[in-house]
C-alpha positions as CSV (number, residue, x, y, z in Angstrom):
1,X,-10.6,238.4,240.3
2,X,-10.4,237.9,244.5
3,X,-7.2,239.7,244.5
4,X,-7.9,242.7,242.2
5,X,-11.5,243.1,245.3
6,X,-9.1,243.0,248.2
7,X,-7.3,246.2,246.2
8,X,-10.2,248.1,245.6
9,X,-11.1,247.4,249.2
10,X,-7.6,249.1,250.7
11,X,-7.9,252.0,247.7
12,X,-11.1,252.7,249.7
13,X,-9.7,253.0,253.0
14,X,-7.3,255.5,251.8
15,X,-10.1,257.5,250.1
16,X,-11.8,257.3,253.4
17,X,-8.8,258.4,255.2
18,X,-7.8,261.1,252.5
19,X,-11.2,262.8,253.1
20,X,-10.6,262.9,256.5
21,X,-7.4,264.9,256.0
22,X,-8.8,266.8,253.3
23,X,-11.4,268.0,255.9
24,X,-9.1,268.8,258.6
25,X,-7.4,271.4,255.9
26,X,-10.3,273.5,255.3
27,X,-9.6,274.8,258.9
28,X,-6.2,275.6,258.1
29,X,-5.5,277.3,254.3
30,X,-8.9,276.5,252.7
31,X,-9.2,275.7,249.5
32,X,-5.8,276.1,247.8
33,X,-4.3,274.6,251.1
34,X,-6.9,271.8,250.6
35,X,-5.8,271.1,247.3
36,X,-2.2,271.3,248.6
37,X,-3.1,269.3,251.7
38,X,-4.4,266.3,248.8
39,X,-1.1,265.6,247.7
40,X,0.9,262.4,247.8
41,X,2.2,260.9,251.1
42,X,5.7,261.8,250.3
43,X,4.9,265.4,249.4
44,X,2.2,266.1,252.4
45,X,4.2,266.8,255.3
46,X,6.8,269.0,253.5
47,X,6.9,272.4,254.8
48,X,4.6,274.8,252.8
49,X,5.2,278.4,251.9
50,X,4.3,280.8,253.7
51,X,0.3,282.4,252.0
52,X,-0.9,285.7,252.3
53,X,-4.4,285.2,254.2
54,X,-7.1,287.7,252.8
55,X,-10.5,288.3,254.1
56,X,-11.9,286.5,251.1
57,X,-10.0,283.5,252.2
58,X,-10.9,283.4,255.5
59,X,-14.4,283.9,254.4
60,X,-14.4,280.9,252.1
61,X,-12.5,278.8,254.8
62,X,-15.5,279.5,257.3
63,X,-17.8,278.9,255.0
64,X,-16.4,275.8,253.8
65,X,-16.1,274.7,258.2
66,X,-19.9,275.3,258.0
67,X,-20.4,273.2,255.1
68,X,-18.7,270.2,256.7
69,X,-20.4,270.9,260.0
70,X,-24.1,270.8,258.5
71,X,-23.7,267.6,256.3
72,X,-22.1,265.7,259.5
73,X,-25.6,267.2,260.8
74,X,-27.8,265.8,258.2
75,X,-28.4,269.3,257.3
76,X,-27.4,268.3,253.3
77,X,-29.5,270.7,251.5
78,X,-27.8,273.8,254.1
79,X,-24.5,272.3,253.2
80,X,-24.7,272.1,249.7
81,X,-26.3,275.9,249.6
82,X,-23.1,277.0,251.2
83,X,-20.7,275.3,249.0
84,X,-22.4,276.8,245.6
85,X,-21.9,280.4,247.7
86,X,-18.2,279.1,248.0
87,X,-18.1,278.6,244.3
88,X,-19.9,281.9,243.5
89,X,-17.2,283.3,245.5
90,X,-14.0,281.1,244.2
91,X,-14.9,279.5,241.2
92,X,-11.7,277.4,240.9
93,X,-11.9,276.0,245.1
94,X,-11.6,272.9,243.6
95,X,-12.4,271.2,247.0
96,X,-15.6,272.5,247.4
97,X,-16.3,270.9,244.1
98,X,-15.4,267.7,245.4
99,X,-17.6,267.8,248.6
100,X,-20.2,269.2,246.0
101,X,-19.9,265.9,244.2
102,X,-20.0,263.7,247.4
103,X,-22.9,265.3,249.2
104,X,-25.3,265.1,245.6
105,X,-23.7,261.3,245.5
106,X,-25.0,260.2,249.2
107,X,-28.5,262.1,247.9
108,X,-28.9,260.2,245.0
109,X,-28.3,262.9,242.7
110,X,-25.7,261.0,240.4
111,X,-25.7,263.2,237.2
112,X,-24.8,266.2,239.2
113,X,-22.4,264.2,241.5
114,X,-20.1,263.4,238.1
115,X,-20.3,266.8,236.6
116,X,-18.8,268.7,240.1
117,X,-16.6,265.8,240.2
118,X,-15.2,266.2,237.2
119,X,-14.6,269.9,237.2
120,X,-12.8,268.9,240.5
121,X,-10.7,266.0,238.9
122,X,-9.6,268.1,235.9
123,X,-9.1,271.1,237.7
124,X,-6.7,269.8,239.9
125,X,-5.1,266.1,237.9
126,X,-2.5,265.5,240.5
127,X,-5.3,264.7,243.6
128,X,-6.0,261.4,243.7
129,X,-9.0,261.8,245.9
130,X,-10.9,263.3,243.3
131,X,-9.9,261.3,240.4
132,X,-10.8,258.4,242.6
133,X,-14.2,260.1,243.4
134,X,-15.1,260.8,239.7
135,X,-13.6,257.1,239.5
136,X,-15.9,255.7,242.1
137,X,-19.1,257.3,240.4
138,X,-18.5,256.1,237.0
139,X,-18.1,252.6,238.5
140,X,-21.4,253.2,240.2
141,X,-23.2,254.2,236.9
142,X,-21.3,251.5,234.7
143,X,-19.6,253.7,232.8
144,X,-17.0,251.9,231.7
145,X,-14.7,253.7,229.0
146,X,-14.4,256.6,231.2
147,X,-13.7,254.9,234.2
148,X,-11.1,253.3,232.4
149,X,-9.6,256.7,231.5
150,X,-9.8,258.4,235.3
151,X,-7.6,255.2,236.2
152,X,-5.2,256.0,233.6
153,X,-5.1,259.6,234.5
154,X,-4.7,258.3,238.0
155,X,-1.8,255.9,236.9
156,X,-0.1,258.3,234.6
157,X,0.5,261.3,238.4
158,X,1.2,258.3,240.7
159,X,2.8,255.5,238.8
160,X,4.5,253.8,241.4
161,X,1.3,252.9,243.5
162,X,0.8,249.2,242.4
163,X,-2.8,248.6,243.0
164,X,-3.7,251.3,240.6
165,X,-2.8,249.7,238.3
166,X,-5.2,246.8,239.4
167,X,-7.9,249.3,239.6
168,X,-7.1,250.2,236.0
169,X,-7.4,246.4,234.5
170,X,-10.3,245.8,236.3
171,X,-11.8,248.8,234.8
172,X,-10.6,247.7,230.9
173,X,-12.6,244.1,232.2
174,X,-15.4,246.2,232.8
175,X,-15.4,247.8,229.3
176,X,-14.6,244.2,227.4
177,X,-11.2,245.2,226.9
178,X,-9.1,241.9,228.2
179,X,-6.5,243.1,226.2
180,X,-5.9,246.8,228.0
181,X,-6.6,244.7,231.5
182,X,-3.3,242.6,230.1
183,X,-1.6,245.5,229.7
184,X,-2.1,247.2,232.7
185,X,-1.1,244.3,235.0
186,X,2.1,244.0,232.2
187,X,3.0,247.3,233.7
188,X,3.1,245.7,237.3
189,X,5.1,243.1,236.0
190,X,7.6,245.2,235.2
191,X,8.0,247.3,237.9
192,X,8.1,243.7,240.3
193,X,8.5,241.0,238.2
194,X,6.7,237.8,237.6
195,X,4.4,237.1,240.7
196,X,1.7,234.6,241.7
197,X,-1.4,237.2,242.1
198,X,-0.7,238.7,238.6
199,X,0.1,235.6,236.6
200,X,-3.4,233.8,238.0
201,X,-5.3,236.6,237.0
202,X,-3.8,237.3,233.3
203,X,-4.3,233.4,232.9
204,X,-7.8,234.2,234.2
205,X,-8.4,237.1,231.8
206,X,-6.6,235.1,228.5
207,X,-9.4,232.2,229.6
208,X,-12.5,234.6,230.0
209,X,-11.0,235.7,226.3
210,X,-11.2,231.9,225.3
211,X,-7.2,232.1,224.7
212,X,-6.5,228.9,226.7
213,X,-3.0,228.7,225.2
214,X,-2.0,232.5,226.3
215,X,-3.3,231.1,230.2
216,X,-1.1,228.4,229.8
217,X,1.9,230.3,228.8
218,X,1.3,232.6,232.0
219,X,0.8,230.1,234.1
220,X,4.2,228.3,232.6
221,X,6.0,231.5,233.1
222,X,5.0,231.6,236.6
223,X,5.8,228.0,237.4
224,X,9.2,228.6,236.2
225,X,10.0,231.0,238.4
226,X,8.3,229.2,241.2
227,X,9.7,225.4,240.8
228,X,8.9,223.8,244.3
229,X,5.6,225.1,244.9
230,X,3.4,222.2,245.0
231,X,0.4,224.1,245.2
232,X,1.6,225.8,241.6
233,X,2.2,222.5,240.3
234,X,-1.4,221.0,241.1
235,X,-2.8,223.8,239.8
236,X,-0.3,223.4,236.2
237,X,-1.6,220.1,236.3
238,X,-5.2,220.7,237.1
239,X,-4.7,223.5,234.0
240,X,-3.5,221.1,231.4
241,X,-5.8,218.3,232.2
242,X,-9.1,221.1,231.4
243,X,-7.1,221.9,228.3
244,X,-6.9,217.7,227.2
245,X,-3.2,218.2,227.2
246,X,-2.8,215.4,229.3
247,X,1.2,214.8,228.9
248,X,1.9,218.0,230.3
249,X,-0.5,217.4,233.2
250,X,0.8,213.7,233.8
251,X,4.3,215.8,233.9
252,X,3.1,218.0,236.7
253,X,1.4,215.0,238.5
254,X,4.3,212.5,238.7
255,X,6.4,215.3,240.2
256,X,3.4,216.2,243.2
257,X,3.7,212.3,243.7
258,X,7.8,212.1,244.3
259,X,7.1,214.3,246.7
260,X,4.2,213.9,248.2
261,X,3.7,209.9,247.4
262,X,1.1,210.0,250.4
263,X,-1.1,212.9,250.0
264,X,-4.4,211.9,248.7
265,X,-5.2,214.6,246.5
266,X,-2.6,213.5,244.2
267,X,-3.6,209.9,243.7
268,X,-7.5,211.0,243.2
269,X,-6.0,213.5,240.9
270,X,-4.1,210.5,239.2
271,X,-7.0,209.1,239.1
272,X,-9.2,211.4,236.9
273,X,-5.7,211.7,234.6
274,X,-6.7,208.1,234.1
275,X,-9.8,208.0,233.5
276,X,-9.6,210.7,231.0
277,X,-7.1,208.7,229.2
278,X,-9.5,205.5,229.2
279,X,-7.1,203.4,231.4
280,X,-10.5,202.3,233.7
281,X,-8.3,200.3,235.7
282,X,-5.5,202.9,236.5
283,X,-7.8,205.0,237.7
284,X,-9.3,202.5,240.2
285,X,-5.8,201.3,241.4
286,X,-5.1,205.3,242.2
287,X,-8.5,205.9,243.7
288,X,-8.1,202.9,245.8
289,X,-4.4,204.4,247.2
290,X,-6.1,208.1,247.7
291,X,-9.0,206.6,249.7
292,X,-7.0,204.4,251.8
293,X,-5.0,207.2,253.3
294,X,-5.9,208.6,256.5
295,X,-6.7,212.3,255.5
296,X,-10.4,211.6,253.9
297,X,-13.5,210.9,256.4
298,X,-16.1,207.8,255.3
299,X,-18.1,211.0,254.2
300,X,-15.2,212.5,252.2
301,X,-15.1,209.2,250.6
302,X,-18.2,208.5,249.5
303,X,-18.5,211.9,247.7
304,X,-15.7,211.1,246.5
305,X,-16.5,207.5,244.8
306,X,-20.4,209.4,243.5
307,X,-18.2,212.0,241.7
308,X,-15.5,210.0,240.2
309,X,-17.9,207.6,238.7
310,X,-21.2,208.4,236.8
311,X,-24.4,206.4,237.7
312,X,-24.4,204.0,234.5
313,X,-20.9,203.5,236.1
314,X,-21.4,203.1,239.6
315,X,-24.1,200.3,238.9
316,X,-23.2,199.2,235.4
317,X,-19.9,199.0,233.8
318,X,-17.9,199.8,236.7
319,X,-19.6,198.1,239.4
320,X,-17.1,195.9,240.1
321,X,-14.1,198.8,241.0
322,X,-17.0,200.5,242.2
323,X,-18.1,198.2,245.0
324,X,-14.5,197.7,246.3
325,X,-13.8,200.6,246.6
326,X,-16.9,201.2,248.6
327,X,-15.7,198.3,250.4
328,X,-12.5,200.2,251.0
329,X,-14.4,203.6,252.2
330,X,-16.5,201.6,254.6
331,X,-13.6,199.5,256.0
332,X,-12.5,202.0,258.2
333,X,-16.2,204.0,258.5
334,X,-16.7,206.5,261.1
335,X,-19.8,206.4,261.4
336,X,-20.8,203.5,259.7
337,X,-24.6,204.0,260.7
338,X,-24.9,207.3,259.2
339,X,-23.6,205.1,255.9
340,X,-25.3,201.6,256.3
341,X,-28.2,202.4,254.1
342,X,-26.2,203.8,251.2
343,X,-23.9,200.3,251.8
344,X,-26.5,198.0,251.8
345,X,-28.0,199.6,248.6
346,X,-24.8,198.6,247.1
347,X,-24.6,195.1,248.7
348,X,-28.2,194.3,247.4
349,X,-26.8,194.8,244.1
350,X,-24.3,193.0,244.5
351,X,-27.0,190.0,245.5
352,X,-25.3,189.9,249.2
353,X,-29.0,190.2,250.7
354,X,-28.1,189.0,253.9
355,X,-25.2,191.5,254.3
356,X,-27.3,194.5,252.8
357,X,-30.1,193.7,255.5
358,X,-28.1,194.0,257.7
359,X,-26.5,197.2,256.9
360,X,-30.7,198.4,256.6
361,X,-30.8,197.4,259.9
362,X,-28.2,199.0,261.1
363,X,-29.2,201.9,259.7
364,X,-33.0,201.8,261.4
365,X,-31.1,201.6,264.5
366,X,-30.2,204.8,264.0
367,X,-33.3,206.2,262.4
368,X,-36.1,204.1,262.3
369,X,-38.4,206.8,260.8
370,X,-37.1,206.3,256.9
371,X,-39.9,203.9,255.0
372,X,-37.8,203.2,252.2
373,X,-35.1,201.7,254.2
374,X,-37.8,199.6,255.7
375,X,-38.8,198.6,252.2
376,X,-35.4,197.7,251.4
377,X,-34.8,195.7,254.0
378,X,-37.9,193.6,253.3
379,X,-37.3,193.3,250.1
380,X,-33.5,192.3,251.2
381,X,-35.1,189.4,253.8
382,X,-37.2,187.7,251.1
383,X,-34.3,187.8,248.6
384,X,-32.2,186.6,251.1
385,X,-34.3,183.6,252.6
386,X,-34.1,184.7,255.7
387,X,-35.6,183.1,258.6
388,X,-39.6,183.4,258.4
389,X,-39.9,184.5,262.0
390,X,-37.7,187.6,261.1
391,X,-39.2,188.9,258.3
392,X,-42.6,188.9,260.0
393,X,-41.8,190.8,263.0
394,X,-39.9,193.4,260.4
395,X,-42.9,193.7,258.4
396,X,-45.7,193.9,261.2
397,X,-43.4,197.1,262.9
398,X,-43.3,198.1,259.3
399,X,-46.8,198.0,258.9
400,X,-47.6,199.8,262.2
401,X,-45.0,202.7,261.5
402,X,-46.2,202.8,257.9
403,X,-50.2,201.8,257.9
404,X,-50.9,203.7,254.4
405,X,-47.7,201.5,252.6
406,X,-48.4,197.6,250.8
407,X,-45.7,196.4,251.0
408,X,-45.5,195.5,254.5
409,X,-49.0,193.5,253.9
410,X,-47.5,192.6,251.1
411,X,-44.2,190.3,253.5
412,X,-46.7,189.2,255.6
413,X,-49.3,187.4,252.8
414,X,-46.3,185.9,252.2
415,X,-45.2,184.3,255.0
416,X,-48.9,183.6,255.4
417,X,-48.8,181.7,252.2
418,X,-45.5,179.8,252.9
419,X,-47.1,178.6,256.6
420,X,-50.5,177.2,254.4
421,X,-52.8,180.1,256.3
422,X,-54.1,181.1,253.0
423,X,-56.8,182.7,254.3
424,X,-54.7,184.7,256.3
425,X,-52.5,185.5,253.3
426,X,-55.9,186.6,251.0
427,X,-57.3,188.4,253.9
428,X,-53.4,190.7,253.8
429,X,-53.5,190.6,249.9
430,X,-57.0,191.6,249.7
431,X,-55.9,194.5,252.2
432,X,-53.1,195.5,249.4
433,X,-55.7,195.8,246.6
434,X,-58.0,197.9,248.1
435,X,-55.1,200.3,249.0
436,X,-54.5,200.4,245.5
437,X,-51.2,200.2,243.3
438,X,-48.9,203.3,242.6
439,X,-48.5,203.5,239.1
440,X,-48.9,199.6,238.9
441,X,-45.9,198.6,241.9
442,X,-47.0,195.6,243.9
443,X,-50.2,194.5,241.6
444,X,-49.2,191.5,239.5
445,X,-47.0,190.4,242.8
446,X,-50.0,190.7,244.7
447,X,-52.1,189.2,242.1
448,X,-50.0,186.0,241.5
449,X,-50.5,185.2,245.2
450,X,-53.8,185.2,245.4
451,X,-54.0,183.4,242.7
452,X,-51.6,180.7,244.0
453,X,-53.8,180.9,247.5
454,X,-57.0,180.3,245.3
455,X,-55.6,177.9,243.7
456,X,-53.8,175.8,247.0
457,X,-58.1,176.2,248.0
458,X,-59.3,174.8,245.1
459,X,-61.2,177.8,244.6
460,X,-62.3,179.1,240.9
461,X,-61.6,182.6,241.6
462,X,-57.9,181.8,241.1
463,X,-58.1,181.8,237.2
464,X,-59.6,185.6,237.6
465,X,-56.3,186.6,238.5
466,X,-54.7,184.5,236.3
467,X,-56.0,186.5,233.5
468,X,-56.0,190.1,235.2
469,X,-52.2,189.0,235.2
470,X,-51.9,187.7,231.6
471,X,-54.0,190.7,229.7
472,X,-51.4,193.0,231.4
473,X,-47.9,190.6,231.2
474,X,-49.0,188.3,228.2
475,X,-45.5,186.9,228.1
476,X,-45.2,186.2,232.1
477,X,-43.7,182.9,232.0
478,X,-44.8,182.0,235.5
479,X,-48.3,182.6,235.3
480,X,-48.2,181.1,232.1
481,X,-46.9,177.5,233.7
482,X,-49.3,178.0,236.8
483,X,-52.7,178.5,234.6
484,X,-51.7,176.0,232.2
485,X,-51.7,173.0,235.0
486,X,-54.7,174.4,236.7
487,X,-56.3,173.8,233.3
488,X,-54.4,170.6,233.1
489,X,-56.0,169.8,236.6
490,X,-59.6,170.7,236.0
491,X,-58.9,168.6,232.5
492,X,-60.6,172.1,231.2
493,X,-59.3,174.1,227.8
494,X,-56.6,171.4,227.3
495,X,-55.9,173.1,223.8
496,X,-55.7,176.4,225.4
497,X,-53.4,175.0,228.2
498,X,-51.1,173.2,225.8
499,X,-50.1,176.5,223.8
500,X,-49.6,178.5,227.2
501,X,-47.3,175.5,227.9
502,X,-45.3,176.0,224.6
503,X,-44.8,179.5,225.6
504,X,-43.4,178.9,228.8
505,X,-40.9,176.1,227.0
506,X,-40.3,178.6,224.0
507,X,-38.3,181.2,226.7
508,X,-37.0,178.7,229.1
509,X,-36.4,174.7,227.3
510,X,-35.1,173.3,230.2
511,X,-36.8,174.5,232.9
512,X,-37.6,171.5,234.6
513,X,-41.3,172.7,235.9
514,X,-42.5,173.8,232.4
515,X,-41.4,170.6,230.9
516,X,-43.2,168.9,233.6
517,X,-46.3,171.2,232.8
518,X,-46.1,170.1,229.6
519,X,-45.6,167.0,229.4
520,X,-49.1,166.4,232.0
521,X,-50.7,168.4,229.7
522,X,-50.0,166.2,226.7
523,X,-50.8,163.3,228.8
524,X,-54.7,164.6,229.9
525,X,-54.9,165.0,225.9
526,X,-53.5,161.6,225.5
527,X,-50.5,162.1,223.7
528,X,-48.3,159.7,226.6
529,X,-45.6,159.0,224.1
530,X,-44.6,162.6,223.9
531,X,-45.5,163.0,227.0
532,X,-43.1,160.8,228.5
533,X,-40.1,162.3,226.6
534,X,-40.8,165.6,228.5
535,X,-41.7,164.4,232.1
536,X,-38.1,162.5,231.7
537,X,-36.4,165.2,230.3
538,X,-37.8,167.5,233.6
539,X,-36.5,164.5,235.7
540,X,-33.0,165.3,234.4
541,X,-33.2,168.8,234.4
542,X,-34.6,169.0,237.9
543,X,-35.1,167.9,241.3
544,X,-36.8,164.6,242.0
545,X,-39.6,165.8,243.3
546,X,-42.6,163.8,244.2
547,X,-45.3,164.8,241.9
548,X,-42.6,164.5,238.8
549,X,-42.0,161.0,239.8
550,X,-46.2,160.2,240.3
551,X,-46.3,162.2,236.8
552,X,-43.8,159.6,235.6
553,X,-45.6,156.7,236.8
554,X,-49.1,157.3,235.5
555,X,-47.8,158.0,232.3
556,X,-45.9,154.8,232.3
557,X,-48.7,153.1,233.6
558,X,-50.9,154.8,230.8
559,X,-48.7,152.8,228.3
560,X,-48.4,149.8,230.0
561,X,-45.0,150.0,231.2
């Protein structure tokens, strides 16, 4: 449709000009010279016969000269007095019609506009200007089937002017006739043959019509007569591939890539050829060779690799062709900042913490304003077991930039808890829970470690949190294993502490800390036979740790071993 409104734009340049002209003759032969002045190009300069001038005429001529002269005044209502006197005069001045039409037009007074313009147009077919006038209003007013008609007309006393014939299809796509648009640009066809603008939009019309096989054959017909254009060719190929005929497209595709075997566009094309097909790993091999040309920015790229691949792709089933490939974008990045924390999201899925933090860091360097590229990096740090020292100067500047946010509290209770200040750590935790949780993030984390720094304290209030844990994650395996030895140590609710132990071993047999659990539980109920099956079995399993091999002992000791 872009090429049929670059027509109607030069048509209306020439109306514009044509009204100038027809102006310029009211001075001269009024209005049958006006009419004679309207003709065709060819026929306008020809020498005219010679006309009797009457009074009458000379009348109408001035009065027509004073017509034009009030409405380039503003003086409309004057103007359009003058011209019905004209009328009243010469009821067949055909050009006072016309500027009758156009002056009620620019005054809004439509109806009246179309019915001075069509006495204008019918009273003399062979002026353009007016059939384009009555042409213009109907388009104004949507009226579809006649504008279609004043086209024809228009067509049928100037054949050889191409872009009528534009004019005229758009006007049939205006009435919901794709077929009579067809036709009329058939009628260009063949007057100049098969070209580029009219081919793409029959293909466009036969697809607004839901004839997909009818925009093929045009576009076919086109490409035939247009063999080396590559630009014709991608756009065959892009064609077939939106109709699923994808041998014809891979056709069109392996000739852009003899050619052009280094232009990126084909290979990402290649690439979705592929992945429509289901050949998964095709299509990474060609996106790979498309983003490791030179042509695409990091940017480019990384709209790229979101697009081609859908999120249950990108992290999921794909990851893997994913990931390298962002690995490939980032290779070469050019401005790898601006991309770090978009890279280090993928690199923390990938469980390379120590790389992702830091690309987040990277990243702050640039912008240190973002809070959940602070979080990430945190969260990156602990994953990552990265030094102490680090992650608490990164959460403390987190915590001053973001006072209203846990989870920098949060780092810090935990560092607090790892160096034995668990005072410290409650103090930060307690700061966490009276905060509050969003929608529950951050509470049973924060709850396990104050249970576990109750707990190092010897201090009761641990099992409070034990069970504010447990009534909302009954199945929490690590809470599970952690109130089941307390109970074990206190030598309280051994029976209760047994069958959260069974739980624990129930998910996870050979975890070498539940068995351990367990078995020291079945020891304080004085069951040291079975209880020195497990605390073996967690020597195997595990680390020999100290209080597995004191475990070991007492229960040996217990059966005089």
């Amino acid at each position: 449709m872009t090429v049929m409104r670059g027509i109607r734009g030069k048509a209306t340049g020439r109306a514009a000009t044509a009204i100038a002209v027809v102006v310029v003759a009211f001075g001269v032969a009024g209005c049958k010279s006006s009419r004679q002045a309207a003709q065709s190009d060819a026929k306008r300069y020809e020498r005219k016969p010679i006309v009797e001038t009457t009074d009458e005429r000379l009348k109408s001529e001035a009065m027509m000269i004073d017509a034009k002269m009030r409405s380039e005044t503003g003086d409309s209502e004057g103007a359009i007095h003058i011209l019905h006197e004209v009328l009243q005069r010469d009821a067949q001045c055909h050009a006072a019609e016309y500027e009758l039409s156009r002056l009620m037009a620019s005054n809004g007074m439509t109806d009246s506009a179309i019915v001075y313009a069509v006495r204008a147009a019918d009273g003399d077919v062979g002026n353009v200007w007016y059939q384009m006038q009555l042409a213009a209003l109907y388009q104004a007013t949507r009226r579809a089937a006649e504008l279609a008609k004043t086209w024809e007309r228009i067509v049928e006393h100037h054949p050889d002017v191409l872009e009528y014939y534009y004019e005229l299809s758009n006007a049939y796509l205006m009435a919901g006739d794709g077929k009579g648009a067809i036709a009329a640009l058939n009628r260009v066809e063949k007057k100049v043959g098969v070209t580029q603008a009219v081919s793409m939009q029959k293909a466009k019309i036969w697809t607004h019509m839901r004839r997909d096989d009818k925009a093929l054959q045009e576009m076919e017909a086109l490409a035939k007569t247009m063999p080396q254009d590559n630009d014709l060719a991608g756009t065959m190929a892009d064609a077939y591939m939106q109709a699923g005929q994808y041998d014809k497209a891979k056709e069109y595709y392996d000739r852009l890539l003899a050619d052009n075997p280094d232009d990126e566009y084909v290979h990402i094309s290649l690439a979705e050829y592929y992945k429509a097909t289901g050949q998964p790993r095709k299509a990474y091999e060609e996106l790979k060779k498309g983003m490791a040309q030179k042509g695409l920015s990091t940017s480019n790229k990384l709209q790229l690799l979101t697009n081609f691949y859908s999120s249950e792709e990108f992290y999921g089933i794909h990851s893997g062709y994913a990931f390298d490939l962002l690995e490939t974008a980032m290779r070469e990045a050019d401005d790898s900042t601006t991309f770090a924390a978009f890279y280090g999201d993928m690199l923390m899925r990938q469980k390379q913490y120590a790389r992702a933090a830091h690309q987040f860091e990277l990243s702050l360097t640039a912008d240190s304003s973002k809070y959940e590229v602070w979080e990430a990096l945190l969260v990156s740090e602990l994953s990552g077991e990265v030094d102490t020292a680090i992650l608490a100067a990164h959460a403390r500047r987190a915590s001053r930039l973001f006072p209203l946010h846990p989870l920098p509290y949060y780092m810090l209770a935990i560092v607090e808890h790892d160096n034995h200040n668990y005072d410290k750590a409650l103090e930060l935790a307690s700061r966490c829970e009276k905060m509050g949780f969003d929608n529950g993030y951050l509470e049973m984390e924060t709850y396990s470690l104050m249970a576990s720094c109750y707990n190092q304290k010897d201090d009761r209030r641990c099992e409070q949190y034990y069970k504010r844990i447990l009534a909302a994650r009954p199945d929490d395996t690590q809470t599970l294993n952690s109130y089941a030895y307390w109970l074990a140590e206190k030598g309280e609710e051994l029976p209760k502490a047994e069958e959260m132990s069974r739980r624990t071993l129930d998910a996870e047999p050979d975890n070498h800390y539940y068995l351990d659990t367990y078995g020291w539980i079945l020891h304080r109920l004085g069951r040291d036979e079975e209880a020195l099956k497990y605390i073996e079995k967690a020597m195997q399993r595990g680390e020999e740790s100290e209080e597995v091999k004191e475990h070991l002992e007492e229960i040996k000791k217990a059966l005089g071993r």
